[in-house]
Steps between C-alpha positions, in 0.01 A plus 500: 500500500307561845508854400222465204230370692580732829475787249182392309392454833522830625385649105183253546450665858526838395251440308157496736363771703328325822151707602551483911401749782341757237822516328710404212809327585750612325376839430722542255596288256762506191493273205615456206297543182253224378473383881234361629368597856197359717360624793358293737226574761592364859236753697158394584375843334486559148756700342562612076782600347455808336719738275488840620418738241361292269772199414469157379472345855136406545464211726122370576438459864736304687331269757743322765711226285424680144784652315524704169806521251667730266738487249692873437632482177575900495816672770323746707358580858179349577365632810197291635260540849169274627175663401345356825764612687689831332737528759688170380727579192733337316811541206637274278773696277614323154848527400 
């Protein structure tokens, strides 16, 4: 039984993307479908998340603290970078 929560644990983990150092940590991410991920802004600048190419990540401004969520309901590649910053990028692939 220690198992369960160790592995909802890590699931629940997998879960956030942490905003730190003008980067996304983890970069990548995998998930399953209908998961919901939030981003959290840990930098003193403000940062976006942003789907490249015209996706359905479109995060307001992100001010030190702020986070944004979204639920992917479809399996796919979604490939996301800062507006403020466009060198910071990020994927989260849906299996």
């Amino acid at each position: 039984m220690a198992a369960a929560p160790a592995a909802h644990a890590a699931r629940a983990a997998a879960t956030k993307v942490t905003i730190a150092g003008f980067a996304y940590s983890p970069g990548t991410l995998t998930v399953g479908r209908g998961t919901t991920v939030t981003w959290t802004n840990t930098d003193a600048a403000p940062h976006t998340v942003t789907s490249e190419g015209g996706g359905p990540l479109r995060s307001a401004t992100l001010r030190a603290g702020d986070s944004y969520t979204f639920t992917f309901n479809s399996p796919g590649t979604y490939s996301y970078f800062c507006t403020f910053h466009p060198h910071m990028h990020g994927t989260v692939v849906v299996r």
